[in-house]
N, C-alpha and C positions, 0 to 999 in steps of 0.2 A: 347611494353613498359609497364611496372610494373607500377601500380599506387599507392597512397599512402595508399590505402586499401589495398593493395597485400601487402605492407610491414609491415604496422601493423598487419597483417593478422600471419603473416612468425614470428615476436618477438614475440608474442603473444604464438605459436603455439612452440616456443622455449623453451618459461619462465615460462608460466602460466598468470595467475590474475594477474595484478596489476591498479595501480590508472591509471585514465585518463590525469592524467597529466603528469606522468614521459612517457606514452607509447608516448605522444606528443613529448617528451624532446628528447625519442631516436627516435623517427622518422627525430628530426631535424637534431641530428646526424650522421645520417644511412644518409642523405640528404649531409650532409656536409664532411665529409668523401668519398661519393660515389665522389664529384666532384673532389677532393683532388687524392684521390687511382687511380681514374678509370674513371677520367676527363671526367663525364658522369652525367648529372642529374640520379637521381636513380624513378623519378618520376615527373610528368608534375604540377601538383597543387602549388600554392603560400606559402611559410608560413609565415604569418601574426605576427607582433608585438604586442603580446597583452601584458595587464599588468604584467600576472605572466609568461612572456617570451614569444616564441616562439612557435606559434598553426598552424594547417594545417586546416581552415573549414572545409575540406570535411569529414575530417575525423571527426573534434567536433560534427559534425550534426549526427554523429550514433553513441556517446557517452552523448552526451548532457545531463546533469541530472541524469548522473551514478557516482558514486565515483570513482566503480572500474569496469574493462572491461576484459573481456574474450572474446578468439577467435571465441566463439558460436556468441557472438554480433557484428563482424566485417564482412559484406558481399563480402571481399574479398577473390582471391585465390594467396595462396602461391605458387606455383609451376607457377608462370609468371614470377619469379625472376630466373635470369643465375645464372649459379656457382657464376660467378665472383660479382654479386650483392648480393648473399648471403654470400659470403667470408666477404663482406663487413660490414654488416648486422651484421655475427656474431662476426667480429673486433671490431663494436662499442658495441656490448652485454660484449664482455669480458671485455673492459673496464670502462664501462658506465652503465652496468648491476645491480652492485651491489650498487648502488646510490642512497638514495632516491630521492623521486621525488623535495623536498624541496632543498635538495643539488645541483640538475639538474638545476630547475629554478634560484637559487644563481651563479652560474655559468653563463647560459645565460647572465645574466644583468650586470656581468663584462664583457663581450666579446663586439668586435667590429661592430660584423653585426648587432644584436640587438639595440644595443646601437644607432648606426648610421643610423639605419630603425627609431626610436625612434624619434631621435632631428633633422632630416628632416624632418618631418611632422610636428615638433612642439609639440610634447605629453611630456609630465611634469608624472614625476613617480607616479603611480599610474591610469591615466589615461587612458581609451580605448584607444587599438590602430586597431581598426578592419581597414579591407580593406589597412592596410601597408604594403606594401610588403618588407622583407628580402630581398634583390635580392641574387642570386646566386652567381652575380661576388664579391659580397662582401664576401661570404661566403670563393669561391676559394680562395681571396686573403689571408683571414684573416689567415684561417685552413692549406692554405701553408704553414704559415708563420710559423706555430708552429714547 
């Protein structure tokens, strides 16, 4: 099983540099998609409702206090990802790829899993949402839906 650093690892190692936020964005999406395409989590970790959308901790905690993040800073390995998970991976690149990261989280906070991680817990916009969990099935439903 691929972990959330294998897949940050794999975008990363795809694209180059960018901010620590948008790599968050497409991680959720490379997450969400993977359950969608290939009815499979793409990785075991939570991702968390934070204010400016959807974060995976394990992965913030080796970006923490960087702007922007390169492959050199991500202790993960890419080659733990299958075809069919890197298929995926580079599905959500082509389309999600050229996005900024501001565009990514604008998105997030219209959708349903977010949203709905959100106003279960009771957080009011703007507000920490650490330790919320997106669940999954929310994700499958939504991301089917599209």
């Amino acid at each position: 099983m691929s972990s959330v650093l294998d897949v940050a690892k794999y975008i990363l190692e795809k694209t180059g540099e960018m901010t620590a936020m948008k790599l968050q964005k497409l991680v959720y999406y490379s997450q969400a998609w993977s359950l969608v395409w290939d009815e499979s989590v793409l990785f075991d970790e939570g991702i968390e409702a934070w204010a400016n959308g959807p974060v995976v901790r394990r992965l913030y905690d080796m970006h923490k206090g960087q702007f922007k993040v390169c492959a050199s800073n991500i202790p993960g390995d890419s080659r733990k990802l299958t075809d069919s998970q890197q298929e995926t991976v580079n599905g959500v690149l082509e389309f999600y790829g050229n996005k900024t990261a501001q565009w990514l989280s604008d998105l997030t906070h219209m959708e349903t899993p977010w949203k709905e991680a959100r106003e279960e817990a009771g957080l009011k916009d703007g507000e920490r949402g650490f330790d919320v969990i997106i669940s999954t099935a929310s994700m499958h439903e939504y991301y089917s839906s599209l």
